[in-house]
Backbone of each chain as ProteinMPNN parsed JSONL, in Angstrom:
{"seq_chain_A": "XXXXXXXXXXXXXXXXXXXXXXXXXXXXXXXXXXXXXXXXXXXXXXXXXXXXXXXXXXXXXXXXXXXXXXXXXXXXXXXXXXXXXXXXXXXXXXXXXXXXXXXXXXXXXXXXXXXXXXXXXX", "coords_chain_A": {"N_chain_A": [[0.833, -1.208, 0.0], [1.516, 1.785, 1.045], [4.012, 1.229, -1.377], [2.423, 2.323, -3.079], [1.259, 4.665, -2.833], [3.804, 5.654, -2.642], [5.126, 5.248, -5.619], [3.122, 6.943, -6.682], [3.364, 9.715, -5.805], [5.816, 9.825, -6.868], [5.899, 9.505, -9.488], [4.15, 12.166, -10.046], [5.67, 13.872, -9.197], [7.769, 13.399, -11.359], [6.661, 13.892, -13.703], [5.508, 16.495, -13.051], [8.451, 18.02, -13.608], [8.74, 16.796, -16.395], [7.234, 18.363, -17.552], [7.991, 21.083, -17.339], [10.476, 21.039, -18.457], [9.702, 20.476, -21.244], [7.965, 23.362, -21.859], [10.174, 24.591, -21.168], [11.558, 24.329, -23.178], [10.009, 25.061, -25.233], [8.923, 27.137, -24.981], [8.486, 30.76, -26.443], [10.073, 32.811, -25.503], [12.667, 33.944, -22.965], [11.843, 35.05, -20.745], [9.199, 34.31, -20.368], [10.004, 31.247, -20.158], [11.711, 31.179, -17.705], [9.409, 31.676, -16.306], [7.598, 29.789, -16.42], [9.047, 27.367, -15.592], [10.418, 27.801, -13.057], [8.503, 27.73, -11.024], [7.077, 24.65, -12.142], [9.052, 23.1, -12.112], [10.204, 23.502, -9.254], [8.226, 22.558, -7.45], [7.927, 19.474, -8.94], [10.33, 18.72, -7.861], [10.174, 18.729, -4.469], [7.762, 16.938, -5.047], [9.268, 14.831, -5.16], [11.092, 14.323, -3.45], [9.483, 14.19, -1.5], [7.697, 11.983, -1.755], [10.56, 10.256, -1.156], [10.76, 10.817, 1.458], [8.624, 9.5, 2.476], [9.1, 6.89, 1.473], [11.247, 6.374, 3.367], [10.521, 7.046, 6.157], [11.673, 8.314, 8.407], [12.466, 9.593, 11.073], [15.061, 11.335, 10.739], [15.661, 11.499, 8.22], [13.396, 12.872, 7.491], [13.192, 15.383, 8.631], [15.78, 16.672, 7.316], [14.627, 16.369, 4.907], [12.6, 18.282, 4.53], [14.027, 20.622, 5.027], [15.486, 20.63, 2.57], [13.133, 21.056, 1.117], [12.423, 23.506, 2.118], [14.596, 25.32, 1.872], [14.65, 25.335, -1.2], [12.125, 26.446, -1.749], [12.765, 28.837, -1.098], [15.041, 29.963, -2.201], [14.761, 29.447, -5.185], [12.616, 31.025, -6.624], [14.119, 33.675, -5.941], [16.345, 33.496, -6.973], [15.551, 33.351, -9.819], [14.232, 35.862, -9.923], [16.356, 37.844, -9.686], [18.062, 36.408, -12.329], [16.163, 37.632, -14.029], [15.966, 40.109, -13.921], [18.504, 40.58, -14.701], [18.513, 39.784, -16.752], [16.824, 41.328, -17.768], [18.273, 43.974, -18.035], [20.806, 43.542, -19.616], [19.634, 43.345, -21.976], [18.101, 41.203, -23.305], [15.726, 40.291, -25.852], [11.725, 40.627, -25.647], [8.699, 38.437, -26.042], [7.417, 39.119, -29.613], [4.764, 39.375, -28.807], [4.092, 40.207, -26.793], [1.965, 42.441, -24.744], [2.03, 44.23, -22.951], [4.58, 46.06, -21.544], [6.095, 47.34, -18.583], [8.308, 47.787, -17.484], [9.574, 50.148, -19.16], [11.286, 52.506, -20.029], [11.848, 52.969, -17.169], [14.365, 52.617, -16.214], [17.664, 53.894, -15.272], [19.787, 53.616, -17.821], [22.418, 53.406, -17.173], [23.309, 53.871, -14.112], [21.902, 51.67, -13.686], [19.414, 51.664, -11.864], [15.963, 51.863, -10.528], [13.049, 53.8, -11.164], [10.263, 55.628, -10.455], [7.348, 57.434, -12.033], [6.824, 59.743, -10.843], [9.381, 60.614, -9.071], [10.325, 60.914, -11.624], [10.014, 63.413, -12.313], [10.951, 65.351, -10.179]], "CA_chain_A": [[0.0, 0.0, 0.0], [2.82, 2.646, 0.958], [4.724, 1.334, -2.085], [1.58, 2.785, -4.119], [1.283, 5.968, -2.457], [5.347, 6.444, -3.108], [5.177, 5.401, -6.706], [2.494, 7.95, -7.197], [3.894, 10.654, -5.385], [6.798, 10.006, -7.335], [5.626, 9.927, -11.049], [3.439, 13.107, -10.512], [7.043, 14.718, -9.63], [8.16, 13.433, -12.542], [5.732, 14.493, -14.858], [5.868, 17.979, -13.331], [9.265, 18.051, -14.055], [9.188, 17.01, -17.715], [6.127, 19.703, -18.182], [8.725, 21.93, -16.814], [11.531, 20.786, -19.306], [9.041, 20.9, -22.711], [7.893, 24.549, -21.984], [11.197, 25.49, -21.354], [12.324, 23.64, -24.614], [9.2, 25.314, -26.289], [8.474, 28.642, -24.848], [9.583, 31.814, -27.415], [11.127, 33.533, -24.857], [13.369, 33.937, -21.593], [10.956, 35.287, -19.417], [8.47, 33.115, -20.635], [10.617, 30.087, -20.086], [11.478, 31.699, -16.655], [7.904, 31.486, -15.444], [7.127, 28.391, -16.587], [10.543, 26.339, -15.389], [10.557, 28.142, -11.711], [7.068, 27.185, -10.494], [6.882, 23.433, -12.32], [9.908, 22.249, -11.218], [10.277, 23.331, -7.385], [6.944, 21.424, -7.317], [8.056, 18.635, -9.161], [11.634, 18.404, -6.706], [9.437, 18.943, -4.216], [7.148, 16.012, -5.106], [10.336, 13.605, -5.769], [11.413, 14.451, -2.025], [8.207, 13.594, -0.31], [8.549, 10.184, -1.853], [11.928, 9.912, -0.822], [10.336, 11.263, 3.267], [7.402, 8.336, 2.754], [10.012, 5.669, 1.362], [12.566, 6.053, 4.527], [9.409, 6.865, 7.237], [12.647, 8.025, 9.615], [12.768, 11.28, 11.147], [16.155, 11.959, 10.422], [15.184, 11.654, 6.651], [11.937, 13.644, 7.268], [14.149, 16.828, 8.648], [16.313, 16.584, 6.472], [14.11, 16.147, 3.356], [12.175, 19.197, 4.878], [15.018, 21.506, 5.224], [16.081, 20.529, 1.66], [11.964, 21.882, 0.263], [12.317, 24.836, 2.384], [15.388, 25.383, 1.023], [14.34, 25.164, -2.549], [11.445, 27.654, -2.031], [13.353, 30.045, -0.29], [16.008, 30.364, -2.911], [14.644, 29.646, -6.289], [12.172, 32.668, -6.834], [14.964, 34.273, -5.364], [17.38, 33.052, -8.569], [14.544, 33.378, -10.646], [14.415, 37.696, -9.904], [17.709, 38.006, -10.066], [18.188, 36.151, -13.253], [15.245, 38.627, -14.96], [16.889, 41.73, -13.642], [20.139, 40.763, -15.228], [18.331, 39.543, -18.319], [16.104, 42.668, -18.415], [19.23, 45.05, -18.25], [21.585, 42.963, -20.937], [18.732, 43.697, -23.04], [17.343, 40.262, -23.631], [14.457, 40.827, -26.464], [10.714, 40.421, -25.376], [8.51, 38.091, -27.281], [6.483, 39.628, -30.344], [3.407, 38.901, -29.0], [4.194, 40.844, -25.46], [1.206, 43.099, -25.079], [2.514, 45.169, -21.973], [6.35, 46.142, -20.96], [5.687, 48.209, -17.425], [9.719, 48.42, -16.828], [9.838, 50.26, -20.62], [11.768, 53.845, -19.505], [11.562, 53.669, -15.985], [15.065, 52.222, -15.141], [17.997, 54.523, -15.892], [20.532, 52.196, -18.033], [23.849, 53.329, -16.757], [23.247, 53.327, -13.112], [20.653, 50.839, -13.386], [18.207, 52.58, -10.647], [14.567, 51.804, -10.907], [12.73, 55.174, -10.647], [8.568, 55.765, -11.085], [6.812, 58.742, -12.737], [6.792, 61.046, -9.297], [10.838, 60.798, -9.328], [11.301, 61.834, -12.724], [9.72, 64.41, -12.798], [11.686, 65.768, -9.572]], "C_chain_A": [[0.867, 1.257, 0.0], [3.776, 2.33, -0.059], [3.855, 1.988, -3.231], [1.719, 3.859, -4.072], [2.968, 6.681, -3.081], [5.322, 6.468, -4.62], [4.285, 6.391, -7.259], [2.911, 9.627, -7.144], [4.915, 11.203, -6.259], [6.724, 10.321, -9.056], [4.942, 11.043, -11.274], [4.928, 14.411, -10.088], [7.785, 15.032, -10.941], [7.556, 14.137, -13.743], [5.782, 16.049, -14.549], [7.317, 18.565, -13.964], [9.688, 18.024, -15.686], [7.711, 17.921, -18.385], [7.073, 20.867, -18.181], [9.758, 22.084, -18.318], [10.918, 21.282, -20.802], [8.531, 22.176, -22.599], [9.086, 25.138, -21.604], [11.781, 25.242, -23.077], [10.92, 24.72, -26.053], [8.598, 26.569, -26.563], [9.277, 29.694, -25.772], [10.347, 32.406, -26.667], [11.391, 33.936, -23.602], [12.468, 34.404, -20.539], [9.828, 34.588, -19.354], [9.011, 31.451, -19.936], [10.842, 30.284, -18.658], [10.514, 31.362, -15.775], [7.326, 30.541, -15.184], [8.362, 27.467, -15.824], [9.99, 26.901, -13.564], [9.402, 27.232, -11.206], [7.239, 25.467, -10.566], [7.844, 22.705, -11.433], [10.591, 22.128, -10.035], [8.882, 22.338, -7.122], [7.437, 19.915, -7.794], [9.36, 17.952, -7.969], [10.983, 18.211, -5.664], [8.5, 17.657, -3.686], [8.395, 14.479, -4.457], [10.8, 13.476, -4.191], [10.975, 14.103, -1.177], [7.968, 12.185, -0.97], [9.406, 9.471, -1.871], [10.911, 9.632, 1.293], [9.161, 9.308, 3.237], [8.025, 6.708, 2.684], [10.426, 5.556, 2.639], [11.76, 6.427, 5.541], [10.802, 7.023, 8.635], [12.673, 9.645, 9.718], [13.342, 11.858, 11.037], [16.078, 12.383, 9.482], [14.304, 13.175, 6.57], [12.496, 15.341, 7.79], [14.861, 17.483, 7.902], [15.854, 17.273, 4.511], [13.335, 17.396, 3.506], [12.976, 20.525, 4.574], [15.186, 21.813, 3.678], [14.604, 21.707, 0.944], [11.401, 23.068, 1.175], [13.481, 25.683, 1.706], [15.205, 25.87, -0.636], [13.292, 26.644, -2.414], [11.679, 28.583, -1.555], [13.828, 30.502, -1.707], [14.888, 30.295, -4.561], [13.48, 31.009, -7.048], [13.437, 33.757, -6.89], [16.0, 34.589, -6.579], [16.554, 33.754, -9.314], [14.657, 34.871, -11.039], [15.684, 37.853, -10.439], [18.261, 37.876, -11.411], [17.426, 36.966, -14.58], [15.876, 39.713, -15.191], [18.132, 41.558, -14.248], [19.601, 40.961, -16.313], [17.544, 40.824, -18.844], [17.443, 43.927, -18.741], [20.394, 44.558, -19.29], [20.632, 43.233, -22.207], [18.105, 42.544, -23.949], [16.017, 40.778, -24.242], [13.017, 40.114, -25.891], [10.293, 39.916, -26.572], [7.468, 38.871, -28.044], [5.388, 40.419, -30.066], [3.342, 39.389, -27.771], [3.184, 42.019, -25.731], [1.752, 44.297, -24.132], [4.151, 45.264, -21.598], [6.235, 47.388, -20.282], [6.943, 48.873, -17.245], [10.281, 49.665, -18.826], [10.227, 52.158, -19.743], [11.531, 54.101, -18.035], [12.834, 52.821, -15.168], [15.888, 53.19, -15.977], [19.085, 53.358, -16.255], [22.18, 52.266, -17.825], [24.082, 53.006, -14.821], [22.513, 52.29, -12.182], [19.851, 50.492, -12.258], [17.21, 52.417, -11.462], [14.026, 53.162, -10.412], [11.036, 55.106, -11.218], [8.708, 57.004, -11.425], [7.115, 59.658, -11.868], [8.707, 61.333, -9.917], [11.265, 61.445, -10.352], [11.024, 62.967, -12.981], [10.595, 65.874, -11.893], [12.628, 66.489, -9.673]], "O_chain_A": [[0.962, 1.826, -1.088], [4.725, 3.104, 0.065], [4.424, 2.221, -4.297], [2.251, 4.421, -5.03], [3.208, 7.728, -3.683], [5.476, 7.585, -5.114], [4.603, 6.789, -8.379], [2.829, 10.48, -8.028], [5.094, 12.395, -6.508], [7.362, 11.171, -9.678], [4.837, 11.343, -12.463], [5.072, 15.517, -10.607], [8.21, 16.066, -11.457], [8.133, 14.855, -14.561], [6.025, 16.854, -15.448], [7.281, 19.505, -14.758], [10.516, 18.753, -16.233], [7.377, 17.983, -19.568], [6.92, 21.675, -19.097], [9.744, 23.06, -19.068], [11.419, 22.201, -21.448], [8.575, 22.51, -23.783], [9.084, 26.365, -21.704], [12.304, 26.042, -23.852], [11.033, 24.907, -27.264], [8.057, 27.045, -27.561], [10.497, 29.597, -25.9], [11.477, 32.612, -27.11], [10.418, 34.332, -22.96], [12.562, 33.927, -19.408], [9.43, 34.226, -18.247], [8.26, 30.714, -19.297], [10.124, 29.5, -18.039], [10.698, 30.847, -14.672], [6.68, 30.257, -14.176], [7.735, 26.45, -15.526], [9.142, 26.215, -12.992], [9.561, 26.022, -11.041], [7.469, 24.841, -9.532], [7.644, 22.0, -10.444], [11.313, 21.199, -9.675], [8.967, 21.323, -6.43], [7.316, 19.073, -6.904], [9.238, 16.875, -7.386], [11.027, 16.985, -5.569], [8.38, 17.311, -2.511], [8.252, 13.564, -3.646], [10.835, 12.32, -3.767], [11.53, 13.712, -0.151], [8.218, 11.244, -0.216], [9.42, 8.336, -2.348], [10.644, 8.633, 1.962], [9.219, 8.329, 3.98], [7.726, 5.726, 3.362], [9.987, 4.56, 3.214], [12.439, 6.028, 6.488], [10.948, 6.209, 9.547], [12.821, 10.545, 8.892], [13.021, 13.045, 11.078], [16.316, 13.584, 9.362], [14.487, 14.177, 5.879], [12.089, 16.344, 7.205], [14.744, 18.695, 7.725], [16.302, 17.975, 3.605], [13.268, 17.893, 2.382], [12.472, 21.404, 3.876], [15.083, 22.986, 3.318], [14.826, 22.804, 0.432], [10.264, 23.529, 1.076], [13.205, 26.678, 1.037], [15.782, 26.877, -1.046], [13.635, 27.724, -2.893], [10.777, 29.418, -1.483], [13.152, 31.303, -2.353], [14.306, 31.338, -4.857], [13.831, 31.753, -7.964], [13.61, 34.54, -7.824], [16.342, 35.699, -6.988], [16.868, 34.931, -9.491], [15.054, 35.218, -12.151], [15.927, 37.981, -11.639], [18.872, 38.835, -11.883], [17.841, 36.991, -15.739], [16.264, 40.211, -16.248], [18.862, 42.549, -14.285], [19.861, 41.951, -16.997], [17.582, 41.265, -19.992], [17.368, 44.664, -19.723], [20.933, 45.522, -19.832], [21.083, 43.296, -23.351], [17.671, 42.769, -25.078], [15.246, 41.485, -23.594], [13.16, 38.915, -25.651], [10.714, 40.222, -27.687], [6.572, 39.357, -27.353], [5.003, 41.485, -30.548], [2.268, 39.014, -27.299], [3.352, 42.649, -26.775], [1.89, 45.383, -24.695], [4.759, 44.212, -21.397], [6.239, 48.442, -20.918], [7.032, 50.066, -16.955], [11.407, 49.639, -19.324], [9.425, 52.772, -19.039], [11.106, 55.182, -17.627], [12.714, 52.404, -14.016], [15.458, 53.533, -17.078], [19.356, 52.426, -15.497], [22.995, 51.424, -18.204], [24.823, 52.143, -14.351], [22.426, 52.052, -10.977], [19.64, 49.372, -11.792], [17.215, 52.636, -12.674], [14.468, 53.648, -9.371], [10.718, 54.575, -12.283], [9.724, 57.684, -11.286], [7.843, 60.545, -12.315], [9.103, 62.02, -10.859], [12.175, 62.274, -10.368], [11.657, 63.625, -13.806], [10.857, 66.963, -12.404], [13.296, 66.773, -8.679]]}, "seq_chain_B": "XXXXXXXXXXXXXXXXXXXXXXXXXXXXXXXXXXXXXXXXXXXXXXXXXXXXXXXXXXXXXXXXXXXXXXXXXXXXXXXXXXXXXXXXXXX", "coords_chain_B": {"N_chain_B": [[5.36, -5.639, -10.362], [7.97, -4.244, -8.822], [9.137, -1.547, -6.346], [11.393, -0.242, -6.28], [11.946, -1.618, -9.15], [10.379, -0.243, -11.254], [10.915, 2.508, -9.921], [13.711, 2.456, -11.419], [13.353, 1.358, -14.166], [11.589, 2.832, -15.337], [10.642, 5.651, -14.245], [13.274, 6.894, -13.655], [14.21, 6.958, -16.815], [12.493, 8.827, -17.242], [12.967, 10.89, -16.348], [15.738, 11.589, -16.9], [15.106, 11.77, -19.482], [13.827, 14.208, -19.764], [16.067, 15.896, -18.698], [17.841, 15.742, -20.713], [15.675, 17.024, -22.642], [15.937, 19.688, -21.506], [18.928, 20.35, -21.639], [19.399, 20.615, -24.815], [18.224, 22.983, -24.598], [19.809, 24.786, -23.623], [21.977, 24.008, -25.308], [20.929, 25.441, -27.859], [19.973, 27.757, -26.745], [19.13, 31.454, -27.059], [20.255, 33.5, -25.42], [22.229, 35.024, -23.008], [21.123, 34.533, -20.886], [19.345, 32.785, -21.406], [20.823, 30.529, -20.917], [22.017, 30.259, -18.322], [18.922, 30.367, -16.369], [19.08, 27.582, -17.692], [20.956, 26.054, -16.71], [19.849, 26.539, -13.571], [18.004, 24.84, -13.849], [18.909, 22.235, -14.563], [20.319, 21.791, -12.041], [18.27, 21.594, -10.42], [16.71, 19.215, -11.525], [18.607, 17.227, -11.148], [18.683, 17.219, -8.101], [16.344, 15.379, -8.313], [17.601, 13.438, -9.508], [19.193, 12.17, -7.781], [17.582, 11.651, -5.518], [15.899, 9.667, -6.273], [18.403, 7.826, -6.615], [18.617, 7.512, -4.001], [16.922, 6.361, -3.068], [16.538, 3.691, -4.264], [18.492, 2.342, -3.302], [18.894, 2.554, -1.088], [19.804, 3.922, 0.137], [19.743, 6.718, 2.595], [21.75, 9.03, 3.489], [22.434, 9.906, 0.952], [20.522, 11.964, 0.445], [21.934, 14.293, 1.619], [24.005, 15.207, 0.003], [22.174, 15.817, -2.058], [21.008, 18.337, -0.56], [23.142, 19.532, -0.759], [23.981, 20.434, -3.284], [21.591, 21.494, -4.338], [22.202, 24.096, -2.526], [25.049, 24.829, -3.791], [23.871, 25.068, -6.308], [21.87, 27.486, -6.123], [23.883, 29.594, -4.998], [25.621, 29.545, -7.843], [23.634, 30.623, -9.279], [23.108, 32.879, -8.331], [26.072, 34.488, -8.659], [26.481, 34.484, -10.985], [24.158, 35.529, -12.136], [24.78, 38.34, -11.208], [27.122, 38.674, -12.55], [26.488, 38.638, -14.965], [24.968, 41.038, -15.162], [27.186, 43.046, -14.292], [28.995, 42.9, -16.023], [27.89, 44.067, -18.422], [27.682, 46.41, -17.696], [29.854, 47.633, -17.868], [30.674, 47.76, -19.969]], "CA_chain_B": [[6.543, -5.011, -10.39], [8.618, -3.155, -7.212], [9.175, -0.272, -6.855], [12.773, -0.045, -6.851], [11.988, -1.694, -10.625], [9.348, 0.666, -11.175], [11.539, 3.534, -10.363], [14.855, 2.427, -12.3], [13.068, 1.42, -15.721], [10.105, 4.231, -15.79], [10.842, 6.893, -13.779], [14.546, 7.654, -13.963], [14.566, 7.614, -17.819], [11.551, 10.104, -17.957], [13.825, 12.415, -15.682], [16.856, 11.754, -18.3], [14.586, 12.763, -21.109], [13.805, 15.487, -19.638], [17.207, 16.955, -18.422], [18.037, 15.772, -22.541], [15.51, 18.639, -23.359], [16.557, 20.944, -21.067], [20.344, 20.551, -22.469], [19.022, 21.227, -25.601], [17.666, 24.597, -24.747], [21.073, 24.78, -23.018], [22.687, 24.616, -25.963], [20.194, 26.603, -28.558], [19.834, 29.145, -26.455], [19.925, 32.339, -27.873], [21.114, 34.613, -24.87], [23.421, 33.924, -22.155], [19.831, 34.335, -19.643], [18.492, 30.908, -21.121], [21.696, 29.355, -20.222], [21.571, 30.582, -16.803], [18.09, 29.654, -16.299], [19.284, 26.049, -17.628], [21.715, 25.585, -15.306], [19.122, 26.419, -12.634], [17.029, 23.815, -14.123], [19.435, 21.032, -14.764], [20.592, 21.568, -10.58], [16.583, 21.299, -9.775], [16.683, 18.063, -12.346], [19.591, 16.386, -10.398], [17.76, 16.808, -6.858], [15.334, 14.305, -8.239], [17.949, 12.344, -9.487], [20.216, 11.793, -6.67], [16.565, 11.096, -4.829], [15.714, 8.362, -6.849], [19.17, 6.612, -6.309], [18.782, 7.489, -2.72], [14.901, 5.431, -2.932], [16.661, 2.56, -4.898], [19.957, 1.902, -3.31], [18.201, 2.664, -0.287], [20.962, 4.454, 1.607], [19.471, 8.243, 2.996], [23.115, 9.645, 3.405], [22.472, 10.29, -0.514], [19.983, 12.979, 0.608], [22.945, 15.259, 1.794], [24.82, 15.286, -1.083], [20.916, 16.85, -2.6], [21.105, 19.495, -0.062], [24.711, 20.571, -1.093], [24.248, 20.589, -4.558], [20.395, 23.063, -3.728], [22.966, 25.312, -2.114], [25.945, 25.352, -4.772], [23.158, 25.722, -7.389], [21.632, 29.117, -5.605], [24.898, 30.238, -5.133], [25.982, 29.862, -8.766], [22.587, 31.364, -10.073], [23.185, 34.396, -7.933], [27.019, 34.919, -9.204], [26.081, 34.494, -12.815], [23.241, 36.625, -12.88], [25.74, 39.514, -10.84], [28.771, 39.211, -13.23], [26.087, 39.147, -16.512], [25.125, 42.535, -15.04], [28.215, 43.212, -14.203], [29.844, 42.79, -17.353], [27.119, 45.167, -19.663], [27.835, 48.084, -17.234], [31.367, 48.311, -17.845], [31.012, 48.183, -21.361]], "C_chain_B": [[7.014, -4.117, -9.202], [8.637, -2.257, -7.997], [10.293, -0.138, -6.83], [12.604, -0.086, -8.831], [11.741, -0.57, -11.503], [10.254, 2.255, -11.176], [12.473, 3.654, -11.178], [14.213, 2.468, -13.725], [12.079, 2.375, -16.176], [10.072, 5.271, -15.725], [12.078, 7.695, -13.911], [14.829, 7.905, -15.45], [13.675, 8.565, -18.609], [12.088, 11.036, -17.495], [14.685, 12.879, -16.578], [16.354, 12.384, -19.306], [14.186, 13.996, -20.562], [14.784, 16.603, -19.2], [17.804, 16.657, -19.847], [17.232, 17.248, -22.787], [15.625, 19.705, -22.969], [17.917, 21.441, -21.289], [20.161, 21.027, -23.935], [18.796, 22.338, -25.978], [19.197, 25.118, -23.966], [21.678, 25.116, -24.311], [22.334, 25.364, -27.156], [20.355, 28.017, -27.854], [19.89, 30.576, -26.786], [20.518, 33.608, -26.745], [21.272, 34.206, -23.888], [22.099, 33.71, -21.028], [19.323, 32.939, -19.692], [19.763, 30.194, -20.586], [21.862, 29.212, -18.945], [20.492, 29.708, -16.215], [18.481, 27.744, -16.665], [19.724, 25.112, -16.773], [20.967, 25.065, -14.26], [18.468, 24.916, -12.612], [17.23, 22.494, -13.91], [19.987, 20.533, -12.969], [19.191, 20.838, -10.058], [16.828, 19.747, -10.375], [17.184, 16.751, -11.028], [19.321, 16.053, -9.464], [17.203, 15.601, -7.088], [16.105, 12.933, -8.258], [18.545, 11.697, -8.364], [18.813, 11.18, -5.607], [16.185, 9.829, -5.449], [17.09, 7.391, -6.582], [19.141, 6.375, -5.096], [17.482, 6.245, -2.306], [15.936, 3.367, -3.319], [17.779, 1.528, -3.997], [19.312, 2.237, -1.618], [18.797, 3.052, 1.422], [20.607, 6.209, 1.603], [20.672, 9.136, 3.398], [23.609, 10.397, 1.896], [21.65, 12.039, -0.1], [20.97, 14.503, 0.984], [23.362, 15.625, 0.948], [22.999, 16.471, -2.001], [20.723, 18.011, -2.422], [22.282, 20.621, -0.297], [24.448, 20.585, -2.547], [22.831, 21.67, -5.008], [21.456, 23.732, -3.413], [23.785, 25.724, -2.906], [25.207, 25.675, -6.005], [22.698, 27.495, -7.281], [22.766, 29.993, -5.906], [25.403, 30.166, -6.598], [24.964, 30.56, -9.404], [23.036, 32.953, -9.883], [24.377, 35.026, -8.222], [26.648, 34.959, -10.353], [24.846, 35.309, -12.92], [24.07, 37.988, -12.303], [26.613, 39.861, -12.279], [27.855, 39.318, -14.514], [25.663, 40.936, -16.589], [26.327, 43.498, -15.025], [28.959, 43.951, -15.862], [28.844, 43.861, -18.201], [27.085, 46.503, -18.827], [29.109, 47.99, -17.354], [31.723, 48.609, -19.142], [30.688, 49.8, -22.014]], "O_chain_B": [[6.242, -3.278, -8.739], [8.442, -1.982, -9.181], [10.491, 0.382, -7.929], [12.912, 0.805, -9.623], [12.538, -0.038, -12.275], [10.28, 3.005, -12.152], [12.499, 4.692, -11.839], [14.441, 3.433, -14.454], [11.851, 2.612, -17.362], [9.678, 6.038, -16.604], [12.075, 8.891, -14.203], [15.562, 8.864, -15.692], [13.746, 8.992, -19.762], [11.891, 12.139, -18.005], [14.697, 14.011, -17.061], [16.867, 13.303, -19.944], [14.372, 14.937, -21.333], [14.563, 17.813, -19.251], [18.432, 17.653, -20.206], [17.796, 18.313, -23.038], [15.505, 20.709, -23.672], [18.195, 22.636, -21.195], [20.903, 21.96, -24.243], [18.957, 22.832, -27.094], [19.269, 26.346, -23.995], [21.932, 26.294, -24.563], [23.259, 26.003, -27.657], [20.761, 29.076, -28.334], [21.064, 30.948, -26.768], [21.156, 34.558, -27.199], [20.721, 33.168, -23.522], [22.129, 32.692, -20.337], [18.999, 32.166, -18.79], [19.617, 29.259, -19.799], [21.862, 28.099, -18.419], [20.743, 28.628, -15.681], [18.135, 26.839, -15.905], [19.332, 24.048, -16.294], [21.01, 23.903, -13.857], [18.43, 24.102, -11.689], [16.454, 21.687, -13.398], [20.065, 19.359, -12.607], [19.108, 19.774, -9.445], [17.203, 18.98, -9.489], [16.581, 15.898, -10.377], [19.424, 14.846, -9.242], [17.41, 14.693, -6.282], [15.851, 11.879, -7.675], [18.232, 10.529, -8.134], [19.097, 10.208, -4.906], [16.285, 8.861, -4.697], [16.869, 6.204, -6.342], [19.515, 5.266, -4.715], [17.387, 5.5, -1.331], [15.857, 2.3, -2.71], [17.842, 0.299, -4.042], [20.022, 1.431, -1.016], [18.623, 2.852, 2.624], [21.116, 6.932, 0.746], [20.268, 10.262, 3.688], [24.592, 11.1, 1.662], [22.217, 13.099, -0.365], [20.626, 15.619, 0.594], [23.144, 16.834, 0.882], [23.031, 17.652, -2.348], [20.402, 18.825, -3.287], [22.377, 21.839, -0.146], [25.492, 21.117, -2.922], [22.98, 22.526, -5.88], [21.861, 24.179, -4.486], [23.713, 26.935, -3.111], [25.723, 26.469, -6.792], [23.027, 28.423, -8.021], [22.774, 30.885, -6.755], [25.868, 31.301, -6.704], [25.422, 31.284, -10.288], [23.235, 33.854, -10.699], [24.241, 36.248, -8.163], [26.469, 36.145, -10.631], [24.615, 35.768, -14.038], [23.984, 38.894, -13.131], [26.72, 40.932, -12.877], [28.325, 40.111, -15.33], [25.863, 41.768, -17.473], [26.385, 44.55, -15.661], [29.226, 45.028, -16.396], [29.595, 44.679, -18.733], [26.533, 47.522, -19.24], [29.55, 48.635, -16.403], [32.627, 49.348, -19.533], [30.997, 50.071, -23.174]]}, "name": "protein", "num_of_chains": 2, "seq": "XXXXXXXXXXXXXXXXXXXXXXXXXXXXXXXXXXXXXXXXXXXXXXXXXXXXXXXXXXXXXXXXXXXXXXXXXXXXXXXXXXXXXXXXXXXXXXXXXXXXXXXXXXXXXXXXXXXXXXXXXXXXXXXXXXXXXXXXXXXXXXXXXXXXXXXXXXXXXXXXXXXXXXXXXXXXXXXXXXXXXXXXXXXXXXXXXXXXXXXXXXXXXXXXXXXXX"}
């Protein structure tokens, strides 16, 4: 019965994971791919972990394996920003089909300071 | 069928195919951000794997090695997205 529950646990990791992989492989572009990758696959790790915790039923494990998916959602958003903000200021192109771009003149691009409407007008 | 089986022949080579198409976009990529992001991806990937040998082989001392390789991933995301900034303000 607990080898059902783990194998399930464990293939719906998986599967988030390779949802994760084909919209990164398929999305037009970096921030797109971004959005989609972050989310799927802390969920899918996530998943793969808590059927690791249910396999080994040991509390050492279960701290452990805890630590590891606090861990994960601490940091990867975290990457995730970081990795935009670089890619938005290298000048990574938006796709086509982008209807809104909010950060469009409101960072300056040498000291790359975010500033709103009030400020500039200052 | 076990589940050891179960995980070796089903599950670990749907992970493989999927860190395959994330190398892919690894190496298409067209700006250095997707490769970044890949990286990220292919660290997240590895978690699972190193969990699955940890399930199979059925030694939890594997789980450590998961937690250090979450931390050296963060930490390389967050240098590599610095020095890509980095690098287009000095130009």
């Amino acid at each position: 019965m607990s080898d059902i529950i783990i194998a399930i646990t464990a293939t719906a990791g998986v599967l988030f994971i390779l949802l994760a992989a084909i919209g990164f492989l398929k999305m037009p572009d970096a921030y797109l791919r971004m959005a989609v990758t972050t989310k799927a696959s802390t969920l899918g790790s996530g998943l793969i972990l808590l059927a690791a915790t249910l396999f080994f039923a040991d509390s050492g494990v279960t701290s452990r394996v805890i630590a590891i998916i606090l861990f994960l959602f601490l940091t990867v958003p975290v990457g995730a920003h970081l990795i935009a903000r670089a890619a938005y200021f290298i000048g990574v192109k938006l796709w086509k089909g982008t209807i809104i771009d909010e950060m469009e003149g409101k960072y300056d691009l040498h000291s790359h300071e975010l500033h709103s409407e009030e400020n500039k007008d200052e | 069928m076990n589940l050891e089986n179960y995980i070796s022949y089903v599950l670990m080579p749907l992970l493989i195919f999927s860190i395959v198409l994330i190398f892919i976009r690894f190496l298409k990529g067209p700006s250095m951000a997707d490769r970044v992001i890949a990286i990220d991806l292919l660290v997240t990937c590895s978690i699972g794997v190193i969990t699955f040998v940890s399930i199979t082989t059925s030694q939890s001392t594997f789980l450590d090695i998961a937690m250090i390789i979450a931390l050296i991933g963060f930490l390389s995301t967050v240098a590599f997205a610095y020095y890509l900034e980095k690098r287009n303000k000095n130009e």
